[in-house]
C-alpha positions as CSV (number, residue, x, y, z in Angstrom):
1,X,-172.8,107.4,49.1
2,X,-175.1,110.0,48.1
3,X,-172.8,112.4,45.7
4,X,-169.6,113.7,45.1
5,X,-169.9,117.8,44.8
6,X,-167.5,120.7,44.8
7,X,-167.5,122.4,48.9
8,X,-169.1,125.3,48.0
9,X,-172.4,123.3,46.7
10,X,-172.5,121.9,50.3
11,X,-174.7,121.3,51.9
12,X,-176.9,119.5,49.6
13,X,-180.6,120.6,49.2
14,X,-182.5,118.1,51.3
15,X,-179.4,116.5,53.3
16,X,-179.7,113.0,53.9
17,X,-178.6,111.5,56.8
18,X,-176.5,108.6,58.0
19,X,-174.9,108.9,54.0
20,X,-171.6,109.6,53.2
21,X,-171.2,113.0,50.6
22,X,-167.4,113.4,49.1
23,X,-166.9,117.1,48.8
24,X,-164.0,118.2,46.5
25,X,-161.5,121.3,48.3
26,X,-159.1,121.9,45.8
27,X,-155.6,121.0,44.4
28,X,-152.2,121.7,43.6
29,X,-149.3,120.7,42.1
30,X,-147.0,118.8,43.7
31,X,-144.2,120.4,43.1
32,X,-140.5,119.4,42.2
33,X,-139.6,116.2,43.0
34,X,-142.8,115.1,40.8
35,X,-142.6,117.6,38.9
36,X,-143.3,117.5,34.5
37,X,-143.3,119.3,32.0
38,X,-146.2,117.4,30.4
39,X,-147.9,115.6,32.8
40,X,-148.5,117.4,36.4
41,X,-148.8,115.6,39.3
42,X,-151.4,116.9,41.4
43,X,-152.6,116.5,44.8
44,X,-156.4,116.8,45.9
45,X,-157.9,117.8,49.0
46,X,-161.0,115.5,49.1
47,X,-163.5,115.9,52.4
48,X,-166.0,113.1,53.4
49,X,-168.9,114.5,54.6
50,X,-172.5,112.8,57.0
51,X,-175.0,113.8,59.2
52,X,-176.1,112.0,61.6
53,X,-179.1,112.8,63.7
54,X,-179.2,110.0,66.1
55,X,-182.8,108.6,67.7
56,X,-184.2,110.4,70.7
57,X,-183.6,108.1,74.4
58,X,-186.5,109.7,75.5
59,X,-189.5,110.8,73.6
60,X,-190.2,114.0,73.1
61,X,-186.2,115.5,74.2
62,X,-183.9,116.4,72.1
63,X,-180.4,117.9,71.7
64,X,-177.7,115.6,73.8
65,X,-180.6,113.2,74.0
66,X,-179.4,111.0,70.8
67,X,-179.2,107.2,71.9
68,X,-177.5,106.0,69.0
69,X,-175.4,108.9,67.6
70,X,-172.1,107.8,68.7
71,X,-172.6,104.1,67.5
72,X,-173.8,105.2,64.3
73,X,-171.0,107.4,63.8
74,X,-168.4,104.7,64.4
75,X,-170.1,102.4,62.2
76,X,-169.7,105.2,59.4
77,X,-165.9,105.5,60.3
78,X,-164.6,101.8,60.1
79,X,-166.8,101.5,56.6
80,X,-164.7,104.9,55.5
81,X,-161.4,103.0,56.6
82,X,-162.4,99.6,55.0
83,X,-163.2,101.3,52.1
84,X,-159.9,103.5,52.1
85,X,-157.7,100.1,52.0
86,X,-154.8,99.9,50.5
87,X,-154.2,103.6,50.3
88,X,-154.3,103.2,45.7
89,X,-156.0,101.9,43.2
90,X,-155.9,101.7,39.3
91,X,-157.4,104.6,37.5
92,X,-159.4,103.2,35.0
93,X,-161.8,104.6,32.1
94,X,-165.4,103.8,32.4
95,X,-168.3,103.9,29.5
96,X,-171.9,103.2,29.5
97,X,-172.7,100.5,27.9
98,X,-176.6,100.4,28.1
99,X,-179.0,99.8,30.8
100,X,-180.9,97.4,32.8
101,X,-184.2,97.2,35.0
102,X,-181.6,97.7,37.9
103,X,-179.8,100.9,36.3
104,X,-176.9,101.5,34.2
105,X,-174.2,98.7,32.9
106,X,-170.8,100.6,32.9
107,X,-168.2,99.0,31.4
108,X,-164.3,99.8,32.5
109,X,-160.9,99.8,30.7
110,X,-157.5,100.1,31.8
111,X,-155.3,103.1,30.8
112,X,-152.5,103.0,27.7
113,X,-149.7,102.8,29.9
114,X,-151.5,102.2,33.1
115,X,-151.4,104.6,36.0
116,X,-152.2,104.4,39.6
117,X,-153.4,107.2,42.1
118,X,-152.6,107.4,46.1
119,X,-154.1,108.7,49.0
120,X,-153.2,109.9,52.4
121,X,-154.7,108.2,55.6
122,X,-158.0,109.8,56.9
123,X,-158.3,112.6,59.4
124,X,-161.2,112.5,61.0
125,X,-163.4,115.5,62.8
126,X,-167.0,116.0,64.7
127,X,-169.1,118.8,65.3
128,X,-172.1,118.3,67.1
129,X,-175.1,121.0,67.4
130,X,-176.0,121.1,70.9
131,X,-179.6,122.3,69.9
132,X,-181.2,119.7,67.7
133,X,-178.7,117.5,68.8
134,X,-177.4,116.5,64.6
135,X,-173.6,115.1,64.6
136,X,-171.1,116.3,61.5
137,X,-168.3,114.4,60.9
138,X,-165.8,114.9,58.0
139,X,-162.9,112.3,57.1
140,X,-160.4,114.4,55.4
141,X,-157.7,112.5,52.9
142,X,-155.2,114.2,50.2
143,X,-155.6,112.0,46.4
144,X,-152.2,112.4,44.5
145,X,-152.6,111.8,40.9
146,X,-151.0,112.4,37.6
147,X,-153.2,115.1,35.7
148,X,-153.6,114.3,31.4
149,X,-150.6,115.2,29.5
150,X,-150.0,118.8,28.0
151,X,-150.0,118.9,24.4
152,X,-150.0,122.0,23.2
């Protein structure tokens, strides 16, 4: 994964391909039957986001001519629904706790009561620019969680 960025920073200056970028759409609240008075319940509307640009069959054509487009982009998929198993996780705060020759050390810490978050299956989609030939695929999923607590 390369970064996670609001949609209206995409595309990313240089895009890189064959990496997954989680864009961030928007939320809202989920109304009613979640609703409180002091701690919302929202629902995100998250976007994955790759290029793939696929190797040339032949050299020197391009456009349709990408061997290994399709393959690639399959591969990307089952990693995005591997990864998206079992639909919720733990929220959890995380700290930095120094670093090392390999980067940072983070260090994580469950919430005071704990809470959980939930997300919807992916929907996925493909573009594909018949000119150069470049694949864009987008995995679309909706993240409900429960905001911080009102208070004041």
């Amino acid at each position: 994964m390369v970064a996670v960025m609001d949609a209206m920073d995409w595309p990313a200056k240089p895009v890189s391909f064959e990496n997954f970028y989680l864009l961030t759409l928007g939320q809202r609240p989920l109304g009613k039957e979640f609703w409180s008075g002091t701690v919302p319940v929202l629902a995100h509307t998250l976007q994955w986001t790759w290029m793939i640009s696929g190797t040339d069959l032949r050299t020197g054509k391009v456009g349709r001519s990408r061997g290994d487009r399709y393959r690639t982009n399959m591969t990307m998929r089952e990693e995005l629904l591997g990864a998206s198993w079992p639909w919720f996780t733990e929220k959890l705060s995380w700290a930095v706790q120094g670093s090392s020759p390999s980067g940072l050390v983070l260090q994580s810490q469950s919430l005071n009561p704990r809470e959980f978050m939930w997300w919807t299956e992916l929907t996925f989609m493909n573009r594909i620019d018949r000119e150069s030939g470049i694949l864009y695929g987008t995995a679309t999923l909706y993240l409900t969680d429960m905001d911080a607590a009102i208070t004041s």
